[in-house]
C-alpha positions in Angstrom: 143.3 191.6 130.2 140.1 190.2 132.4 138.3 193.0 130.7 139.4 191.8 127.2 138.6 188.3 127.6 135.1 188.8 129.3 134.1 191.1 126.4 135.5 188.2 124.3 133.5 185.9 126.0 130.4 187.6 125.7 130.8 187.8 121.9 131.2 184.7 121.7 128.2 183.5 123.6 125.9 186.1 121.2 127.6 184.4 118.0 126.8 180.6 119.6 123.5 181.2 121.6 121.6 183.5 119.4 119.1 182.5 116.4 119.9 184.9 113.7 116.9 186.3 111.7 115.6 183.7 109.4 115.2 184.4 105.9 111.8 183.8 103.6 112.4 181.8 100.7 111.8 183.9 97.2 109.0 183.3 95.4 108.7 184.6 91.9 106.7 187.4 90.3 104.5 185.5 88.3 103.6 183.5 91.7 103.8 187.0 94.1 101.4 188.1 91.5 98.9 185.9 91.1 99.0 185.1 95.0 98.1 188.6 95.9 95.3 189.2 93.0 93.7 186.1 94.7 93.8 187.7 98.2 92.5 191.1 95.8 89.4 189.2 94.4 88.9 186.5 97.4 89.7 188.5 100.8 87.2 188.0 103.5 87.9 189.1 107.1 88.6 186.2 109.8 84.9 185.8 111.1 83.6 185.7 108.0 85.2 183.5 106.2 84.4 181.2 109.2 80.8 181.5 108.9 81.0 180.9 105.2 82.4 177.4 105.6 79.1 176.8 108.0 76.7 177.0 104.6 78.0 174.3 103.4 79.4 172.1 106.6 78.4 171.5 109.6 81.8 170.9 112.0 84.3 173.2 111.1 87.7 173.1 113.1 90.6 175.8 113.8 93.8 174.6 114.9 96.1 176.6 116.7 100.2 175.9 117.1 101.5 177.2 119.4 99.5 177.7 122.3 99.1 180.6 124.1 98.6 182.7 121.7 96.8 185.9 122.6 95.0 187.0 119.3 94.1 183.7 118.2 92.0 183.7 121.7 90.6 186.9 121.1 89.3 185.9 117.5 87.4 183.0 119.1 85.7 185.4 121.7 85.1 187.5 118.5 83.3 184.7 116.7 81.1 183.7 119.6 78.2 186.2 119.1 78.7 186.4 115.3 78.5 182.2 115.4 74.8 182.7 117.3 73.8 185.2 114.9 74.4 182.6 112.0 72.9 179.8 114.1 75.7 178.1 114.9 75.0 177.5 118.9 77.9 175.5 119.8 81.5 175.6 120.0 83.6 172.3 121.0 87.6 173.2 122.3 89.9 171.2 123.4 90.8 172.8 126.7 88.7 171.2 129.1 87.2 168.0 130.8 84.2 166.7 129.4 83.6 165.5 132.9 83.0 168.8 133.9 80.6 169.6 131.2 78.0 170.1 133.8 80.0 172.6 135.7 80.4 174.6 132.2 76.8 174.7 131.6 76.3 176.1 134.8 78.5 178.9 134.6 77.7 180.1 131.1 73.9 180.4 132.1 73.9 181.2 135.4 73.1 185.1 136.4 76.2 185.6 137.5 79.6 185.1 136.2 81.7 183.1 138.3 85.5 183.3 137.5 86.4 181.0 140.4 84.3 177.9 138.7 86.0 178.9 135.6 89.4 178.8 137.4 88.3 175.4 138.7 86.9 173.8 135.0 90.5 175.1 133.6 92.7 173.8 136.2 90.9 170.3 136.7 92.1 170.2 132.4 95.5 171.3 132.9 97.3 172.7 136.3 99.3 174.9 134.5 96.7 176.7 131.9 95.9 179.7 133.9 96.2 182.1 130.7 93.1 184.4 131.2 92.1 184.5 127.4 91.2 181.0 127.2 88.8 180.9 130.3 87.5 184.0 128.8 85.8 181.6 126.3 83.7 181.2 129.0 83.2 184.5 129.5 82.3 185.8 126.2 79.9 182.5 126.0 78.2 183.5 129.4 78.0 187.4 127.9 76.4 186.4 124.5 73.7 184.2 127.0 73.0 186.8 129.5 72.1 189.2 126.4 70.1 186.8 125.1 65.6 186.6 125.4 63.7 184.9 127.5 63.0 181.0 125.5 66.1 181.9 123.0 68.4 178.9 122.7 71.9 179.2 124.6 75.2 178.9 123.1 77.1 175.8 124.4 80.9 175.8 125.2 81.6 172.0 125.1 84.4 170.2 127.0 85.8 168.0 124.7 89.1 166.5 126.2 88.9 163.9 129.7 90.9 164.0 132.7 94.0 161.7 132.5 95.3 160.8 135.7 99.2 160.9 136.4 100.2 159.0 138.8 104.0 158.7 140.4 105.1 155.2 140.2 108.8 154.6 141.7 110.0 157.9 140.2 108.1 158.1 137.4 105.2 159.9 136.2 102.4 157.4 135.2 99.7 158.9 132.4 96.6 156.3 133.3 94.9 156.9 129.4 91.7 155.6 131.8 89.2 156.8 128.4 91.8 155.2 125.7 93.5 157.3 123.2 92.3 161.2 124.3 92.2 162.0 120.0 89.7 159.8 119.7 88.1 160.4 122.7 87.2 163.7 121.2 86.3 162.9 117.9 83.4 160.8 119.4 83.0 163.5 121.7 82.1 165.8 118.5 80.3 163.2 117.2 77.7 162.7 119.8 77.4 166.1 121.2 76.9 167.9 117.9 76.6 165.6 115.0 74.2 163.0 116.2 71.9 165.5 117.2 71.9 167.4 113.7 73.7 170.5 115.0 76.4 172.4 113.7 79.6 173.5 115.8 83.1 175.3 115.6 85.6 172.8 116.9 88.7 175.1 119.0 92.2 173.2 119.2 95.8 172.7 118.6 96.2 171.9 115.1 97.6 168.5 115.2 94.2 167.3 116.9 92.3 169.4 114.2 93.7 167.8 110.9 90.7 166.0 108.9 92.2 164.8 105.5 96.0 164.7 106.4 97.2 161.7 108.5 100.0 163.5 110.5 103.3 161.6 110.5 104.8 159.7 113.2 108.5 159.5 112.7 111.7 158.5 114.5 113.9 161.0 114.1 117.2 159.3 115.4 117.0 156.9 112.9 115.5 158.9 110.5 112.6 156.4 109.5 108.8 157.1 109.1 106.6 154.9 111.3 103.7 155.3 110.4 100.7 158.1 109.6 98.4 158.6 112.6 94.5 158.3 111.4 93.4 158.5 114.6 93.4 162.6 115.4 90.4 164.0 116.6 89.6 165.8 113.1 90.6 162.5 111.7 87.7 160.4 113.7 85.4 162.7 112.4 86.5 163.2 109.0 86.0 159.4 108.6 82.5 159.9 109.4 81.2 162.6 107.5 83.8 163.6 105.0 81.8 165.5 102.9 80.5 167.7 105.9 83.8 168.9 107.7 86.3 171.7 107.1 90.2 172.6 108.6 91.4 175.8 108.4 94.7 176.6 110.0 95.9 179.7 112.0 99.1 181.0 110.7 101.6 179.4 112.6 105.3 178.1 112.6 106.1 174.9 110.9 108.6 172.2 112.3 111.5 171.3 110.2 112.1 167.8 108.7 115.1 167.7 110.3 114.4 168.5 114.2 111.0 169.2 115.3 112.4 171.7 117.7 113.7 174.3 114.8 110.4 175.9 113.7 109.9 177.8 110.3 107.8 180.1 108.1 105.4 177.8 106.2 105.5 176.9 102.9 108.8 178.7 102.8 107.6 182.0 103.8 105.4 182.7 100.7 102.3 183.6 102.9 104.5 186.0 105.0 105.8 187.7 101.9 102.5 187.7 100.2 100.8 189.6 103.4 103.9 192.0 103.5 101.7 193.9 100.8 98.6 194.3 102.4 98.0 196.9 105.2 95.2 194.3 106.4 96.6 191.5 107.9 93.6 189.8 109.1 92.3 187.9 106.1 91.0 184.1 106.1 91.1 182.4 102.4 90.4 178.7 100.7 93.4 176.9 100.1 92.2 173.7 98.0 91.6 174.5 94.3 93.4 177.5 95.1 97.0 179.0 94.3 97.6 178.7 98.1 96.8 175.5 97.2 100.1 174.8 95.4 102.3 176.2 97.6 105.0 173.5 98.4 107.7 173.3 101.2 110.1 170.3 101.4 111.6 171.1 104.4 109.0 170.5 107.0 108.6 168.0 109.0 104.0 167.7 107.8 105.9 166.6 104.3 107.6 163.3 105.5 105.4 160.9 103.8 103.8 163.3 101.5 106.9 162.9 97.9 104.2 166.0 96.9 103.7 167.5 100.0 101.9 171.0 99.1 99.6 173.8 101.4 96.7 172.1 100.2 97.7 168.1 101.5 97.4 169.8 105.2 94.4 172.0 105.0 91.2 173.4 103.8 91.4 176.9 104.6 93.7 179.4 105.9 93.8 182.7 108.1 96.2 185.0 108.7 95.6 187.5 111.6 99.0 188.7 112.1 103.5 188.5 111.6 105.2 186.9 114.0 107.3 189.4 115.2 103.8 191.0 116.2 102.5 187.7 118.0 101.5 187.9 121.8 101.8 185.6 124.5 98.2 185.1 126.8 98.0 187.3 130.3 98.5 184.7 133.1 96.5 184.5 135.9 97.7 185.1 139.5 95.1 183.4 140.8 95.0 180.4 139.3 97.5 178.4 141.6 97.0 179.2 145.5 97.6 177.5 148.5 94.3 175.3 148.3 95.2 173.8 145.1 98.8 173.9 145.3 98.9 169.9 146.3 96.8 169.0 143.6 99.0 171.0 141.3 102.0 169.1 142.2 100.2 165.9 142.1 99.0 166.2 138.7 101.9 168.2 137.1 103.4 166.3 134.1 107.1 167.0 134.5 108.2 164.9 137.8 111.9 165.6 137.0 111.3 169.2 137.8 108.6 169.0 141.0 111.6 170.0 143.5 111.9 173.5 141.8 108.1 174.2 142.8 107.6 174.8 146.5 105.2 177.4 146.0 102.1 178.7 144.0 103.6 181.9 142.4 107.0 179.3 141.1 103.8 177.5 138.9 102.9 181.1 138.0 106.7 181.8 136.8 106.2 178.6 134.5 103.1 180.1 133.7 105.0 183.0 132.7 107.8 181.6 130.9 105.4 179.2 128.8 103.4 182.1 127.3 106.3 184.3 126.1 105.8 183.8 122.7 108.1 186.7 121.7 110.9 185.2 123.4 110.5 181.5 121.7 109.9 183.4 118.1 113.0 185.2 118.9 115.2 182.7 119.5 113.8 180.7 116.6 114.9 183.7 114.2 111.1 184.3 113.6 110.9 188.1 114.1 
């Protein structure tokens, strides 16, 4: 009988606790065909679809959602050299300090590469971003310099972000916004370090911060009312400036639904998933304004609340697809990037006080570490496999 009722139990936690397998939405074959004949005609790799967008523009941003992902990393280290080649000598992210800008110069020129400063620029940004493949951006940057000639220009990595100060205040966590709001911190950021002085640059972030055109909504969800549209996002402040001169392409990523922002989604339905289902290449980047991409709608996510015709093209510029979901990576953690000397400092800064009594050690940070780049795992359980 206990045998019974534990197997019984244990169905009934797979039925309750586990996502089932989402479905993509059907598209028909008119739409399957002339979707796939403009991938046929149009289809451009990745890195160079991004250096076409530089002929014409002069900031061009790639957001990322979510984080941590490891081949969205590894197409930024491949862009680095090909970025030099098409003399584009600067690339802005948003994962790191700008008041550590002098520290990242340093490294990426020096003679030799020192992975402890890059521990240190990462961890004064975030204590808990010790994923190897972004600090490798520093890397591959100090690489592409060390190759370079005598009198040759060097490729910048620019910090755009600023330290915000947390504070504990009577139990709570205090964010000191010291700088005002960060968004618009780094759109003036972009604008000073790169478009002031008349250069172009690549712009590296999570895709909410990236959006140029679209105002990204800011909704309460309890009550089920629209707030307002945020024009403030980075790619926003800069759009406003020169809007004839910036472009936002989009890595292939999970959508949030309309209903919850925790449920995430194929985009636009899933037609981009099915569409790549027929190509052996995945990696592909491809315009999505004046485009059939272009038309693709999807009512359900949470980018359409405010938009009554909410399509592909009211979000972004461009596109690229580099891979399936069930095929997606999290980033290799670093061991090394909490240790005793900085362990304080890691408490003292980390932005979930209601948790700080579970971490009484440097390798429980690396466990969160751990847990936050298991990509698999969160796709899994959101049915995306």
């Amino acid at each position: 009988m206990r045998k019974l009722l534990c197997i019984s139990l244990s169905f009934l936690f797979v039925l309750g606790f586990t996502s089932q397998k989402k479905e993509m939405k059907e598209i028909s074959p008119e739409e399957k065909q002339e979707l796939g004949q403009y991938l046929k005609e149009h289809w451009k790799s990745p890195e160079d679809y991004v250096l076409e967008k530089f002929k014409d523009h002069d900031v061009v941003f790639i957001g990322e959602s979510p984080h941590r992902v490891k081949h969205n990393l590894e197409f930024i280290h491949n862009l680095i050299p090909r970025l030099y080649q098409a003399g584009v000598y600067n690339l802005g992210i948003e994962f790191g300090c700008h008041e550590y800008q002098d520290k990242v110069d340093k490294l990426i020129t020096a003679n030799e590469y020192d992975e402890d400063l890059a521990r240190l620029i990462m961890f004064k940004w975030y204590i808990i971003w010790g994923n190897k493949e972004y600090m490798d951006i520093y890397k591959k940057a100090w690489e592409l310099n060390k190759s370079l000639p005598e009198g040759a220009p060097k490729f910048r990595v620019v910090n755009l972000s600023y330290r915000i100060k947390r504070s504990p205040r009577i139990g709570l966590f205090l964010k000191i916004l010291l700088k005002g709001d960060p968004d618009v911190f780094m759109g003036k950021m972009i604008l000073k370090e790169f478009v002031d002085q008349g250069q172009k640059a690549l712009i590296f972030s999570g895709s909410h911060h990236a959006f140029t055109r679209y105002y990204q909504p800011i909704y309460n969800f309890e009550k089920s009312q629209l707030i307002k549209l945020n024009k403030n996002r980075m790619g926003n402040v800069v759009y406003h400036k020169i809007p004839n001169r910036v472009f936002n392409i989009l890595l292939h990523y999970p959508w949030a639904a309309k209903k919850d922002m925790e449920e995430e989604n194929y985009p636009v339905d899933g037609a981009i998933d099915t569409i790549m289902q027929e190509f052996e290449n995945k990696r592909v980047g491809f315009d999505v304004r004046g485009t059939p991409f272009g038309n693709l709608k999807d009512d359900d996510t949470y980018y359409a609340l405010g938009y009554p015709h909410f399509t592909l093209s009211t979000i972004c510029d461009g596109y690229i697809f580099l891979n399936h979901f069930k095929d997606y990576e999290g980033c290799t953690v670093d061991t090394r990037f909490i240790t005793e000397k900085n362990f304080e400092e890691a408490l003292d800064y980390f932005d979930e006080p209601e948790r700080r009594d579970e971490f009484k050690r440097p390798e429980d940070f690396i466990r969160l570490m751990n847990e936050r780049a298991d990509i698999k795992k969160r796709f899994k359980e959101q049915g995306l496999e």
